[in-house]
BAMAR-306289 format. One record per residue: z negated, x negated, y of N, C-alpha, C in turn; residue in one letter; residue number from 0. Coordinates in Angstrom, 3 decimals. Layout:
BEGIN
NODE       n.zz       n.xx       n.yy      ca.zz      ca.xx      ca.yy       c.zz       c.xx       c.yy   residuo   num
NODE          Z          X          Y          Z          X          Y          Z          X          Y         A   NUM
...
//
This chain:
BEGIN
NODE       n.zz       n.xx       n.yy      ca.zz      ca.xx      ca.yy       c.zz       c.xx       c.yy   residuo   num
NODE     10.174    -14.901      3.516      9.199    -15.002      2.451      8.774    -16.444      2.253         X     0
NODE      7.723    -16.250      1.701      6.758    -17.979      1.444      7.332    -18.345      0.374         X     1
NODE      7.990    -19.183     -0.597      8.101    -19.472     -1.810      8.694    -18.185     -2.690         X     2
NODE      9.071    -17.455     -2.114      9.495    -15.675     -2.827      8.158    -15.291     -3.025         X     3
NODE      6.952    -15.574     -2.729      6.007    -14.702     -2.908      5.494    -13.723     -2.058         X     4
NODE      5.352    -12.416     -2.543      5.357    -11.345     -1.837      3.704    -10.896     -1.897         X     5
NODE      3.009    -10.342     -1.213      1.728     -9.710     -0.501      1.835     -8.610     -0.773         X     6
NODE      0.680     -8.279     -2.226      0.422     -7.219     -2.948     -0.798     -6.711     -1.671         X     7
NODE     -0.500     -5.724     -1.313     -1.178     -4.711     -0.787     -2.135     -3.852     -1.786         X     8
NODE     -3.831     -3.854     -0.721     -4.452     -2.740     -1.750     -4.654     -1.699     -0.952         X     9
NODE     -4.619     -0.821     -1.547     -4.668      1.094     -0.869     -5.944      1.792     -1.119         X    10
NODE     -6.896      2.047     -0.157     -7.791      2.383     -1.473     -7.796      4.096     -0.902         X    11
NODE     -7.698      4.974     -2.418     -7.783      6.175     -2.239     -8.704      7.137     -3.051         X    12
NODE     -9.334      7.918     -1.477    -10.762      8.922     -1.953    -10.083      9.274     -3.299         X    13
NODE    -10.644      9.304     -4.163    -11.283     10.202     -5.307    -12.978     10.604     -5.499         X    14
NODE    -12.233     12.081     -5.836    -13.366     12.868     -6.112    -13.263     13.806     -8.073         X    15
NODE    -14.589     13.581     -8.411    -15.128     13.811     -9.659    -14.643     15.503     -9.670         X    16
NODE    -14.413     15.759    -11.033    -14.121     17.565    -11.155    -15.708     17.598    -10.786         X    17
NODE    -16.658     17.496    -11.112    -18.137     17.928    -10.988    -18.684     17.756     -9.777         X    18
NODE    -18.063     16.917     -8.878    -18.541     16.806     -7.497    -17.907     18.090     -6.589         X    19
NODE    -16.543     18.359     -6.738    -15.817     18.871     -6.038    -16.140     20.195     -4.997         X    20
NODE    -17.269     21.000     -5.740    -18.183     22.257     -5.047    -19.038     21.399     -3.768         X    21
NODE    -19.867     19.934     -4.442    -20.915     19.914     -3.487    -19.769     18.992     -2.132         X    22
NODE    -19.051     18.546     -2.450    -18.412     17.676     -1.666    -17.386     18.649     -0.590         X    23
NODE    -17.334     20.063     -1.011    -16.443     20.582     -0.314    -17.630     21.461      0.789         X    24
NODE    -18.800     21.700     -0.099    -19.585     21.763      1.257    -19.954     20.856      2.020         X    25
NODE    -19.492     19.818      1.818    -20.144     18.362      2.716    -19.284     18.090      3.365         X    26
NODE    -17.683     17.924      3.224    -16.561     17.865      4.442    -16.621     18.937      5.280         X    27
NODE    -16.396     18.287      6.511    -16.704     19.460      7.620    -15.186     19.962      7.504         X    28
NODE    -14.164     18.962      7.315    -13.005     19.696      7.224    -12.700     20.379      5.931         X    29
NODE    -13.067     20.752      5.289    -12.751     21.156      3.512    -11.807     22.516      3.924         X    30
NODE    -11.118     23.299      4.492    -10.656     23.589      5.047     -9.279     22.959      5.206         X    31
NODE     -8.987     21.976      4.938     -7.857     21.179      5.025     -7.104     20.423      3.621         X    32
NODE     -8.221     21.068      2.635     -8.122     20.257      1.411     -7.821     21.910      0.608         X    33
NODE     -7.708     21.375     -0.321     -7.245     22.213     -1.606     -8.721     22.871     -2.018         X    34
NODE     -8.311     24.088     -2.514     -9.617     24.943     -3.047    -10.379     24.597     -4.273         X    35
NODE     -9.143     24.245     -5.606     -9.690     24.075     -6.697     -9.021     22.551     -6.821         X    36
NODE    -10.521     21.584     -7.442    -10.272     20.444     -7.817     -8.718     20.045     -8.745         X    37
NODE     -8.465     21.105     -9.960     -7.167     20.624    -10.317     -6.079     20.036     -9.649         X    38
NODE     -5.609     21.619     -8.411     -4.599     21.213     -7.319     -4.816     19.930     -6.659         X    39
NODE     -6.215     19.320     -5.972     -6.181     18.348     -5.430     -6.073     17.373     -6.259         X    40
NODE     -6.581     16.980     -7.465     -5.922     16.009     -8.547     -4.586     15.788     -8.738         X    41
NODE     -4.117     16.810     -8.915     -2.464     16.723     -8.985     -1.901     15.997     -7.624         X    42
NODE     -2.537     16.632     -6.503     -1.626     16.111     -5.942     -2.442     14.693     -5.281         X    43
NODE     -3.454     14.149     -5.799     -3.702     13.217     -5.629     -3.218     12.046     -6.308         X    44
NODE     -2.880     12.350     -7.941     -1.973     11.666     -8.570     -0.835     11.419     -8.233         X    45
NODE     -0.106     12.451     -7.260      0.906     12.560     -6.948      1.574     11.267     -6.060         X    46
NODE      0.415     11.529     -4.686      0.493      9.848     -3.547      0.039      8.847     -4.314         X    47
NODE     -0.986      8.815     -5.552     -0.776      7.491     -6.101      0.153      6.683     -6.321         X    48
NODE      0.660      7.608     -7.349      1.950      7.417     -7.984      3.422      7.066     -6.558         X    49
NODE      3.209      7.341     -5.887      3.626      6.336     -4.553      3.686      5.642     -4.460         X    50
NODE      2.225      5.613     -3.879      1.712      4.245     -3.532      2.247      3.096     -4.380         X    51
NODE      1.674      3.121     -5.717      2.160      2.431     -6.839      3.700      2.055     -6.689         X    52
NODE      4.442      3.190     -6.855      5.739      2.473     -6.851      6.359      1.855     -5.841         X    53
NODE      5.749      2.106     -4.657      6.605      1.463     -3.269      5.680     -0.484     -3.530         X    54
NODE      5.111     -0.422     -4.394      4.299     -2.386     -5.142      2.978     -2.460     -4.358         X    55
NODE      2.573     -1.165     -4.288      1.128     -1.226     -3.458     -0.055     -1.131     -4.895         X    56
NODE     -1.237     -1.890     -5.054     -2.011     -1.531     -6.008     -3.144     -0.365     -5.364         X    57
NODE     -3.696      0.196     -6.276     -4.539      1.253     -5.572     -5.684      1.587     -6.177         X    58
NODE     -6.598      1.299     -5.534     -8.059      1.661     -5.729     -8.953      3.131     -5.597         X    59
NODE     -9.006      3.358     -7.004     -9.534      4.386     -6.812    -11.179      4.717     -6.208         X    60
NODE    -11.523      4.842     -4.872    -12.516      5.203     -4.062    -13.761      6.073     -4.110         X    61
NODE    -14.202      6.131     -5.599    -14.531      7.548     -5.918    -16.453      7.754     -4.581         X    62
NODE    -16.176      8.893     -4.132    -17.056      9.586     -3.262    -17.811     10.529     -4.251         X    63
NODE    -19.213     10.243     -4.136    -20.361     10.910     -5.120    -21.247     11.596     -3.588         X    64
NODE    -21.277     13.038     -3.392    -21.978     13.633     -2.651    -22.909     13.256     -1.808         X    65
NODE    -24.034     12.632     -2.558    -25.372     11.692     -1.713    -24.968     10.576     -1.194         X    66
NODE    -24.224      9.734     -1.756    -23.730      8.318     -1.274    -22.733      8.214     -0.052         X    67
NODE    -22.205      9.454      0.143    -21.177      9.999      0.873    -21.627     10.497      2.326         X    68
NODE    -22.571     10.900      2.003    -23.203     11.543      2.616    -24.272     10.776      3.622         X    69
NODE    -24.828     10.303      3.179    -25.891      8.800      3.539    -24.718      7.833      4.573         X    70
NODE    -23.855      7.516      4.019    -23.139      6.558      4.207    -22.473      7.479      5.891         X    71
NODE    -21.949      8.600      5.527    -22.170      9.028      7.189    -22.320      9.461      8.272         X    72
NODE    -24.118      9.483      7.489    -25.119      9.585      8.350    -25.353      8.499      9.009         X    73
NODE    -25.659      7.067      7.985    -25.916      5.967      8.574    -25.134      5.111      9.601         X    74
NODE    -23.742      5.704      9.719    -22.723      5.119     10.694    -22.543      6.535     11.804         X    75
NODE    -22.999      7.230     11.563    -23.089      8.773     12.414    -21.826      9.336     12.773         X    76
NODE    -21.306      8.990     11.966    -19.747      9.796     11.968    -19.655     11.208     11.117         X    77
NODE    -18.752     12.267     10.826    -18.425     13.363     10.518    -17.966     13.119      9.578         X    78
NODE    -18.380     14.106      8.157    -18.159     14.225      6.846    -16.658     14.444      6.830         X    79
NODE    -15.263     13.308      7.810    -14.425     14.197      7.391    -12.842     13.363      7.066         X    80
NODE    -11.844     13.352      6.724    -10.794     12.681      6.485    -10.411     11.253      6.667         X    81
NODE    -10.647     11.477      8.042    -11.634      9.593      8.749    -12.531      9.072      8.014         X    82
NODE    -13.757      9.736      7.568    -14.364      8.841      7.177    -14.150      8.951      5.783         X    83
NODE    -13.391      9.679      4.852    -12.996      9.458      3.447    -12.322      8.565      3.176         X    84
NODE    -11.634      8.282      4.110    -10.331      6.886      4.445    -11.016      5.641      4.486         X    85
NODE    -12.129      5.412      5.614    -12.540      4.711      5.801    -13.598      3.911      4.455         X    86
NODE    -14.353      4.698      3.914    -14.792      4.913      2.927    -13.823      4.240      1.471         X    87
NODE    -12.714      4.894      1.837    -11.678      3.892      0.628    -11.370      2.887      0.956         X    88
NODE    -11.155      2.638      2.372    -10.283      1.534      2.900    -11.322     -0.048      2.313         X    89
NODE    -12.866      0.727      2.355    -13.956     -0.311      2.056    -14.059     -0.740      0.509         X    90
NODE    -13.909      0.323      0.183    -13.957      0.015     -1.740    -12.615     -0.534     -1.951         X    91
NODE    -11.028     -0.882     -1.151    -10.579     -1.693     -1.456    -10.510     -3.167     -1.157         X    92
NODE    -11.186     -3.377      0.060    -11.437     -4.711      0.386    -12.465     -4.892     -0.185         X    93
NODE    -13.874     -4.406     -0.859    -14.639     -4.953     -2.008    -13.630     -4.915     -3.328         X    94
NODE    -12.612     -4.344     -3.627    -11.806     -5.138     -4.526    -11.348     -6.276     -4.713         X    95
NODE    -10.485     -6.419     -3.430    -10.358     -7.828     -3.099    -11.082     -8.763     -2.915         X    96
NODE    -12.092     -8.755     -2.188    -12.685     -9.845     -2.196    -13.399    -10.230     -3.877         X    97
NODE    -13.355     -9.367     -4.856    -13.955     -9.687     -5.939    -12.823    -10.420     -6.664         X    98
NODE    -11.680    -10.209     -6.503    -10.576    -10.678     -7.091    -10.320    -12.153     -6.492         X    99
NODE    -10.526    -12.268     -5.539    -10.273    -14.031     -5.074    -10.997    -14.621     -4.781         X   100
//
């Protein structure tokens, strides 16, 4: 370690709106792989937060809005699907960071 200072990690993870959850599950090609009703996937999305969090990771919540989601990849021409929900968070946490330093 540098000085005992330790390297806060950011996580960033898809979230999705209760009100999005219909149009967004027709928009993942995999939805099929996800939970039916928004509650279950909340829960257990709280669930890996709450992980994340405790293993000293901070975590960004990623939230995916249907059109923006959607656009976004089209414009990189990739598939509405787990990959790019990831990828998608992985970006809204390094625009965290960089706003933070």
């Amino acid at each position: 370690m540098f000085g005992g200072l330790q390297k806060v990690m950011i996580v960033g993870l898809p979230w999705f709106r209760r009100e999005d959850w219909p149009a967004l599950r027709a928009l993942f090609v995999d939805a099929d792989t996800l939970h039916a009703e928004w509650e279950d996937w909340q829960q257990s999305a709280t669930k890996v937060e709450a992980q994340i969090r405790a293993s000293g990771q901070r975590v960004v919540r990623a939230e995916l809005r249907p059109e923006a989601f959607a656009a976004y990849c089209s414009t990189l021409g990739i598939p509405t699907d787990a990959e790019a929900r990831l990828l998608w968070a992985n970006e809204a946490a390094e625009r965290e960071t960089q706003t933070h330093h």
